[in-house]
C-alpha positions in Angstrom: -7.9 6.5 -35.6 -5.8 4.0 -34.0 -2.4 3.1 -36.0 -0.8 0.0 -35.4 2.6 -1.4 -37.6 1.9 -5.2 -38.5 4.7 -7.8 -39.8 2.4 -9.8 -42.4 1.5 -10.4 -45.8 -1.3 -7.9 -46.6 -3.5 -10.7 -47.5 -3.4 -12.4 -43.8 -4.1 -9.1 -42.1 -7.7 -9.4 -40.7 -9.2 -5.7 -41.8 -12.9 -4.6 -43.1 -11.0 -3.1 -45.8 -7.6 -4.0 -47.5 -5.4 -0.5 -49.6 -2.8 -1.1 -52.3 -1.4 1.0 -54.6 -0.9 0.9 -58.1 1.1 2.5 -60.7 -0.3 3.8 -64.3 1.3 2.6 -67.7 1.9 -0.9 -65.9 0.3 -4.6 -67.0 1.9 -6.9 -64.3 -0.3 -6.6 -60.8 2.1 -6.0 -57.5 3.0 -9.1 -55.4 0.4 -8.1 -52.8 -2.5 -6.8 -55.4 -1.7 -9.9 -57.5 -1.8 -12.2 -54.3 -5.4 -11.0 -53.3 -6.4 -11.8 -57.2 -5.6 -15.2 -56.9 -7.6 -15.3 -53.8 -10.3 -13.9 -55.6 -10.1 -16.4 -58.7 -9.1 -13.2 -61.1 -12.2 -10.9 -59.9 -10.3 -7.8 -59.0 -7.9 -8.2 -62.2 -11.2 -8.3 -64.3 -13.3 -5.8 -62.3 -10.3 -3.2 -62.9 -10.4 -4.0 -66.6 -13.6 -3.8 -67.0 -13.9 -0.4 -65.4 -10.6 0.9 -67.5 -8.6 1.5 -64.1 -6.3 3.7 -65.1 -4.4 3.9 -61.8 -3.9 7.7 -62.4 -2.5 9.5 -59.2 -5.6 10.3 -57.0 -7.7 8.1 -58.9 -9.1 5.3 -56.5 -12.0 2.7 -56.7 -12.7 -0.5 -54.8 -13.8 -4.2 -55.7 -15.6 -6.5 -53.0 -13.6 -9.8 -52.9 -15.4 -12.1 -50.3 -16.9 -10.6 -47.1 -13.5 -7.5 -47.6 -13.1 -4.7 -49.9 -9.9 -4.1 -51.8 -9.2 -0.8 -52.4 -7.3 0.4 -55.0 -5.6 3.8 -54.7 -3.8 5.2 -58.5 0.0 6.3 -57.9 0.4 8.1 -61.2 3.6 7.2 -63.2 6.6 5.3 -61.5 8.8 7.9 -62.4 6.8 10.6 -61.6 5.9 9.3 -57.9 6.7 12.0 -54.9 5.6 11.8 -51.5 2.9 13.8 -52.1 1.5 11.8 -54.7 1.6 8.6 -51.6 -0.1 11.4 -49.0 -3.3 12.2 -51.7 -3.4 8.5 -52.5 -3.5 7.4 -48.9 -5.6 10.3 -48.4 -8.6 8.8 -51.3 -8.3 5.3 -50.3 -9.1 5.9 -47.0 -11.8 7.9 -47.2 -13.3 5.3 -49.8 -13.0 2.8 -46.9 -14.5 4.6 -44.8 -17.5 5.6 -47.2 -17.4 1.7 -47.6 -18.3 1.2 -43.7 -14.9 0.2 -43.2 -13.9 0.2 -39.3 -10.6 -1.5 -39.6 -7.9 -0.8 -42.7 -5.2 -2.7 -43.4 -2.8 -0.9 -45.8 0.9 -2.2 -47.6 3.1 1.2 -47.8 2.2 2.8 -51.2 4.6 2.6 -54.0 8.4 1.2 -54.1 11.0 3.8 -55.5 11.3 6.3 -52.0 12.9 5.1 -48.5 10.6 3.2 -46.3 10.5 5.2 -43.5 8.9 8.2 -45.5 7.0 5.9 -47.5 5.2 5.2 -43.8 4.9 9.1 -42.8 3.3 10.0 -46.1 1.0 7.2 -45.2 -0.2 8.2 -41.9 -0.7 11.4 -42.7 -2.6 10.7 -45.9 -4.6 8.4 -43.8 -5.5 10.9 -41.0 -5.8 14.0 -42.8 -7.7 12.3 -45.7 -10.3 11.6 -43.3 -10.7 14.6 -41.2 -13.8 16.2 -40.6 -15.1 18.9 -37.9 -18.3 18.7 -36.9 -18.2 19.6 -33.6 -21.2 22.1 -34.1 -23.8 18.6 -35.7 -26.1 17.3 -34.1 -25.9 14.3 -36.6 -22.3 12.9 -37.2 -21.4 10.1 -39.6 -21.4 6.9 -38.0 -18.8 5.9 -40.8 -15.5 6.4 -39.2 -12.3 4.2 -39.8 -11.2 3.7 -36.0 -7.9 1.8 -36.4 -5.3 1.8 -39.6 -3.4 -1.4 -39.9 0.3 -0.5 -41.3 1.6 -3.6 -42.9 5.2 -4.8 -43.3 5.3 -7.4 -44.9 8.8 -8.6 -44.9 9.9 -8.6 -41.5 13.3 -6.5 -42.3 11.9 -2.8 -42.2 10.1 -3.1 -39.1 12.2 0.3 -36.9 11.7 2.6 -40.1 8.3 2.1 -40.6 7.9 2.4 -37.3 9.3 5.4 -36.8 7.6 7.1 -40.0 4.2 6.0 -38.9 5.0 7.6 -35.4 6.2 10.8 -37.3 3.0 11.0 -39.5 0.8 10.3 -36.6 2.7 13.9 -35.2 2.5 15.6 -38.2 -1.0 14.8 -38.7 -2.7 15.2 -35.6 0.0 18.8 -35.1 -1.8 19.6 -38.6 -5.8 18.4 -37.6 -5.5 20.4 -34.1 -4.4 23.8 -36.1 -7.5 22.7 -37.9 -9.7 22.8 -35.4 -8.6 26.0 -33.9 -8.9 27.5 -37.3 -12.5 25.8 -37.9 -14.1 27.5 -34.9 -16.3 30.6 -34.8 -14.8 33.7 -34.3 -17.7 33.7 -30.4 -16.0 30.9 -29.9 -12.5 31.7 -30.5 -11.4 34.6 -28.6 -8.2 36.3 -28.0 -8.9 34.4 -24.3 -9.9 31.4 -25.8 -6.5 31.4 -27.9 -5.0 32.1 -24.5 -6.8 29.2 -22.8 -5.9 26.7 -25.6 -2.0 27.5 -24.9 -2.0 26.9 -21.9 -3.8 23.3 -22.5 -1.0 22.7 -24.9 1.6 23.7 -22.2 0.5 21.7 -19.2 -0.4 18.5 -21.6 3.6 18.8 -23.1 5.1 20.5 -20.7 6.3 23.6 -22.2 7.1 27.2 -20.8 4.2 29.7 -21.3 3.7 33.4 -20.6 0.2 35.1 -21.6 0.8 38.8 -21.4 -2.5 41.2 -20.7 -3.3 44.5 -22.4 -1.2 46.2 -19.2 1.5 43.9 -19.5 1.5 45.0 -23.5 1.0 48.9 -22.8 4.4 48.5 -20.1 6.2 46.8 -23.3 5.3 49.6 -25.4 3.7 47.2 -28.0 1.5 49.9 -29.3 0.9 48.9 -32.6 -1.0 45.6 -31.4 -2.5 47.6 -29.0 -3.7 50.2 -31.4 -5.0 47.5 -33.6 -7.0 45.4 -30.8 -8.1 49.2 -29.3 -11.7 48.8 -31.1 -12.7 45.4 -29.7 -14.4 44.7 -26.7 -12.2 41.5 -26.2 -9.2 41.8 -24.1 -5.9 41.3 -26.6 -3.8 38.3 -25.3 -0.1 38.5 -26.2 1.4 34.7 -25.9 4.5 33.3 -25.3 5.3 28.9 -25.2 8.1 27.8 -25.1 9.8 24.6 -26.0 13.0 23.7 -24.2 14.6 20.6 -25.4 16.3 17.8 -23.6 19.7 18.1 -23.0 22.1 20.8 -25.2 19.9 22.5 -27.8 21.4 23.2 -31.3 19.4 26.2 -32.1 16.9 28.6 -30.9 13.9 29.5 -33.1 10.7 32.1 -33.0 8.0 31.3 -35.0 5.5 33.8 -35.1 1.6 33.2 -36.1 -0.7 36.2 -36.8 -3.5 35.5 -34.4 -6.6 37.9 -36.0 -8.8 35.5 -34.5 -11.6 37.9 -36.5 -11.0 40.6 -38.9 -13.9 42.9 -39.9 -11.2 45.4 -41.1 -11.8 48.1 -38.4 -13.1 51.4 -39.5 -12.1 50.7 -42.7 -14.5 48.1 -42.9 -14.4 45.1 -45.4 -17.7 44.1 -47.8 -19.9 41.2 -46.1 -18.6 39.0 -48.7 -14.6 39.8 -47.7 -15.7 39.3 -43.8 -17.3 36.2 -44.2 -13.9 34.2 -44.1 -12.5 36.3 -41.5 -12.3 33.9 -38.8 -9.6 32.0 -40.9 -7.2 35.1 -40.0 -5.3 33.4 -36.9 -4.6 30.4 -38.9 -0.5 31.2 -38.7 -1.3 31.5 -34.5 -3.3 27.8 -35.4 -0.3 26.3 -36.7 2.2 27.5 -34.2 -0.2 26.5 -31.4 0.2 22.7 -33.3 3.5 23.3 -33.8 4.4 23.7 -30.2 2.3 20.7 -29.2 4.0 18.6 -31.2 7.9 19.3 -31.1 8.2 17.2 -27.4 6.6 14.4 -29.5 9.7 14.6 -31.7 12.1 14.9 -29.3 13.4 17.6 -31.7 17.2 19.4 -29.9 15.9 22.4 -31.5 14.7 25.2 -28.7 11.9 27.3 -30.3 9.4 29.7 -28.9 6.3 30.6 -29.9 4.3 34.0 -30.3 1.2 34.8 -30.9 -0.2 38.5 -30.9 -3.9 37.3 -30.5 -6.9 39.9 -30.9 -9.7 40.9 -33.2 -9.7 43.8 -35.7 -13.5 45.5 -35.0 -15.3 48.9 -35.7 -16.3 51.1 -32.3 -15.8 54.5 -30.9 -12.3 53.5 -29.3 -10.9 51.7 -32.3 -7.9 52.6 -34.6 -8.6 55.6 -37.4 -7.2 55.9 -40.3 -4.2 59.0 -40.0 -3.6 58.0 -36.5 0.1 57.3 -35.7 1.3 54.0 -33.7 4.3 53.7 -31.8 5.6 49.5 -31.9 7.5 48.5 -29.8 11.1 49.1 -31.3 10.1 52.7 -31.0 9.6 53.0 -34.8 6.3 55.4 -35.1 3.6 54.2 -37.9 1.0 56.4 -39.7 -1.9 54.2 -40.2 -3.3 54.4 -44.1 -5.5 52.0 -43.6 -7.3 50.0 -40.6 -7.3 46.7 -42.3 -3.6 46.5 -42.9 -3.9 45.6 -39.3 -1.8 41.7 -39.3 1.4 43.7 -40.0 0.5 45.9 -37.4 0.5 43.3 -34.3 3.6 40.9 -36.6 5.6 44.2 -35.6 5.7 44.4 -32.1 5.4 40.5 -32.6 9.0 40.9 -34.2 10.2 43.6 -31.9 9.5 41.4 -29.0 10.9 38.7 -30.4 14.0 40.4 -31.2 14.4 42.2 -27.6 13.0 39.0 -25.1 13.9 35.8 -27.3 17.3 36.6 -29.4 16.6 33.5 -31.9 19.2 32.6 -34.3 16.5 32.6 -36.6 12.6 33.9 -37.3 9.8 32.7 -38.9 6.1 33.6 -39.3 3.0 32.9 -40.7 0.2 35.2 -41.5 -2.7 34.9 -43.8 -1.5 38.8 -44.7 -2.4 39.9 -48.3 -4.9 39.6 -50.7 -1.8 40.6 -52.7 -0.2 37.9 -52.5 -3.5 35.0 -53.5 -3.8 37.0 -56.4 0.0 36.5 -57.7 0.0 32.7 -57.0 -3.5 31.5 -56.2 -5.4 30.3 -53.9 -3.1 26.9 -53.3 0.7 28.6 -52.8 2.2 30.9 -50.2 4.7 33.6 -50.8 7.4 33.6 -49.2 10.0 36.0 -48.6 12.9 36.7 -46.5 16.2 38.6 -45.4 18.5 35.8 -45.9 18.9 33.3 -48.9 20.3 30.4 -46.9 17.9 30.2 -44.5 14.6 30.6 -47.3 16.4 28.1 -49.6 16.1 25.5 -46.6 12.9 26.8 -45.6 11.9 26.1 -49.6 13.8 22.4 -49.5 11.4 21.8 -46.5 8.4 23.1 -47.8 8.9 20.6 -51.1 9.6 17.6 -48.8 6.2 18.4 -46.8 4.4 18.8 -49.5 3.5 22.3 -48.9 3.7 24.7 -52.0 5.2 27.8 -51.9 7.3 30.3 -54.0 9.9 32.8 -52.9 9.4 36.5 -54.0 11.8 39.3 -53.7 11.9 42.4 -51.4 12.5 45.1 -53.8 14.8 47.7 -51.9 13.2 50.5 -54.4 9.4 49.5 -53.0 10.8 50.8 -49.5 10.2 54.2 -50.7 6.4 53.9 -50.6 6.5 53.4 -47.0 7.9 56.6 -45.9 5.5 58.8 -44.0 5.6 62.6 -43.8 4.5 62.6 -40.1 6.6 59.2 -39.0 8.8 56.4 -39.4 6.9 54.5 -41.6 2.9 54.3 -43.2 1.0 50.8 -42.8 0.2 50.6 -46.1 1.9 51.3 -50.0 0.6 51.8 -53.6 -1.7 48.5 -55.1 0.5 47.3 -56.6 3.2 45.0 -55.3 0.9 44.7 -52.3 2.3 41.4 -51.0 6.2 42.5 -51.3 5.6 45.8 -49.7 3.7 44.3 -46.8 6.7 42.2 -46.6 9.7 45.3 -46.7 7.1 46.8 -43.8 8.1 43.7 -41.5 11.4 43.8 -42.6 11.6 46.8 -41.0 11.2 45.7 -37.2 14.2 43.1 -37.5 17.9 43.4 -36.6 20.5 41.0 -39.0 18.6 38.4 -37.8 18.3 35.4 -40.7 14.3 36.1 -41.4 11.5 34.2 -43.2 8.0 35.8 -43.7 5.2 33.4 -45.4 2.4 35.0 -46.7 -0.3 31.8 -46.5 -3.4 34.5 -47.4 -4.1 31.4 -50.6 -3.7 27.7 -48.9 -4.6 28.5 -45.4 -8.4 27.9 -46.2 -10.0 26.1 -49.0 -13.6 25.6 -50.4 -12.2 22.4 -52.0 -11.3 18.5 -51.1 -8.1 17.7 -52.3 -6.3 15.1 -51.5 -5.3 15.2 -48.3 -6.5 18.5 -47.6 -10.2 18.9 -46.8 -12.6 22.1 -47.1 -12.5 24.7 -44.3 -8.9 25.5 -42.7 -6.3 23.7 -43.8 -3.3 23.7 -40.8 -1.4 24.9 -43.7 2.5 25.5 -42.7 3.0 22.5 -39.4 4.5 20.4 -41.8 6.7 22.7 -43.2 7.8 23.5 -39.8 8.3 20.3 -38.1 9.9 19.4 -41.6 12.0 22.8 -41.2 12.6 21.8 -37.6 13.7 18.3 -38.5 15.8 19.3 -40.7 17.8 21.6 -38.4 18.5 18.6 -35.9 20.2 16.6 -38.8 
């Protein structure tokens, strides 16, 4: 989809298709809304009576006026309007367009009470992400597809700002439908190589640093415990490393780290056929970072950050990981293994270790879909999130709300530690039931210095069987937004 900023009235735009929003609770039609009426001699005033319209948020429907379709996208309350709210509305009344047959959309930023230039993002990325599909694998694709989305301002004044939030939306969106596709894919067609492959496509297209260690390279680190986990698979483990130097002086230097399972059949200790079916959502933190990285030279950001992805699968064979054997991470901390499909944690701690020893961030983040734990505590639609140092969550949290990404901080008891300890090493791999989320969280802490720390347990959001909004079925990109958000917010 094409996106283009136009200085018009809405109603002199030439589009298939024409979007406006409209708040609940209200009885006087918008300028542009009302405008279009007249036009239509009082047909889309009546049609929305007649059909008891009651503009809630999400709620969308459409009336033909002349040879265009107006559609009408419902913001919810006044008061209550968020960006979100503009992102799921955007989201609905484009795919209504392009159910319509709609190739061209012309669309007046939703809503009135937020600044103009996130007004614009929100309606980008609503737009894009509303309407993503993957159907690479179909021999039959939709020929409905809207190809280009007119962004209309309409008084000539705001022209830079919604300018630049279209551009950032665009980046956000397209960071967020890339993860997507990576996360989509087969597991036989999305290999630790493949992973490798696909980095190195986002490195020479943006020009970023990259470094794909083998399994020698990793056995001369002494990353043992991601070797010990990728031991039973007869794909070669890829351990990657992009990196993103900014422009001039840099203000900070951030790892983000994705957990790149790129299949998980639990090992030995082998999952049911109804818990491996999803498994080849279990990179989707590597997915994101992979957007992530693509996407930050786009932005310009002054913020250096590198990205690492411990990339192999978890599989059942003669050579892989038992339960009772003991790993040695890089850090030289020894693990008993209690279980072979507590394996993410596994390959997150030499991921840390390395990041730790190589990259010396001022801060660390990472995304893992890690616990079951932690879906059944909040859901299927909210990521935990924890972390070493309140500061940094509280503005990982701040960015997380802005993005419209839900998440909810829980605690790292110090007194769970205790079902870590080992009799035979350092540390065990896994803890009682109970608590399952926070422990897996106190194991990563583990494999940190006093570096500032943020762990985000995305097990719920990073897939869904369910539309909503903005946010189709199958992976989700869950936490680029967040990130670039996060990132934005540290060039400020």
């Amino acid at each position: 989809m094409k996106i283009e900023v136009v200085t018009k009235r809405l109603d002199e735009v030439a589009a298939d298709a024409l979007v406006v929003g409209l708040y609940a609770e209200e009885t006087k039609l918008p300028d542009a809304l009302a405008r279009l009426d007249r036009a239509a001699a009082g047909h889309i005033k009546a049609a929305l009576d007649a059909e008891r319209f009651k503009a809630k948020a999400g709620q969308v429907t459409h009336v033909h006026a002349g040879k265009r379709r107006v559609v009408v996208a419902g913001l919810g309350r006044r008061a209550e309007t968020t960006l979100e709210v503009l992102r799921r509305g955007a989201a609905g009344a484009l795919r209504r367009a392009r159910d319509l047959g709609a190739r061209t959309v012309a669309a007046g930023l939703l809503g009135d009470r937020l600044p103009v230039r996130e007004r614009a993002q929100a309606l980008v990325e609503g737009a894009l992400l509303g309407t993503y599909t993957f159907d690479r694998y179909k021999k039959d694709k939709s020929e409905r597809v809207v190809e280009e989305l007119r962004v209309v301002e309409t008084d000539g004044r705001h022209g830079r700002e919604i300018a630049e939030g279209a551009h950032r939306g665009e980046v956000f969106a397209r960071a967020t439908a890339y993860a997507r596709d990576l996360i989509n894919a087969p597991a036989n067609e999305l290999s630790p190589s493949d992973l490798g492959r696909a980095a190195a496509q986002v490195a020479k297209e943006h020009r970023l640093a990259l470094r794909v260690y083998d399994r020698a390279d990793c056995r001369r680190m002494g990353m043992g415990a991601f070797l010990g986990v990728a031991a039973g698979s007869a794909e070669p483990p890829k351990f990657i490393h992009l990196t993103y130097a900014p422009p001039g002086r840099r203000t900070r230097r951030v790892a983000l780290i994705g957990k790149g399972i790129t299949f998980d059949s639990g090992g030995l200790d082998l999952k049911t056929s109804e818990g491996m079916l999803r498994m080849k959502y279990d990179m989707a933190g590597a997915a994101a970072v992979l957007g992530i990285m693509g996407a930050l030279p786009q932005l310009r950001s002054p913020v250096e950050v590198h990205g690492l992805i411990a990339a192999t699968e978890n599989m059942p064979s003669g050579t892989a990981l038992r339960p009772g054997d003991v790993l040695r991470a890089m850090n030289g901390t020894t693990i008993e293994v209690g279980n072979t499909d507590a394996e993410g944690r596994l390959t997150l701690a030499d991921a840390l270790s390395y990041a730790a020893a190589r990259v010396k961030p001022d801060e660390v983040i990472d995304l893992a879909t890690l616990t079951g734990a932690c879906v059944v505590a909040l859901g299927p639609h909210i990521a935990g999130v924890m972390g070493n140092d309140d500061p940094l969550t509280a503005r990982w949290l701040q960015a997380a709300k802005e993005a419209g990404e839900e998440m909810w901080h829980l605690p790292l008891p110090p007194r769970l530690v205790e079902q870590l300890k080992s009799e035979i090493a350092d540390l065990k791999n896994t803890a009682e039931r109970w608590g399952g989320a926070l422990t897996a969280g106190l194991f990563l802490k583990e494999f940190l210095d006093a570096t500032p720390w943020v762990h985000v347990d995305l097990a719920g959001p990073a897939s869904t069987d369910k539309e909503l909004g903005h946010v189709g079925k199958g992976g989700t990109g869950f936490g680029v937004a967040t990130i670039l958000q996060f990132v934005r917010s540290l060039a400020a």
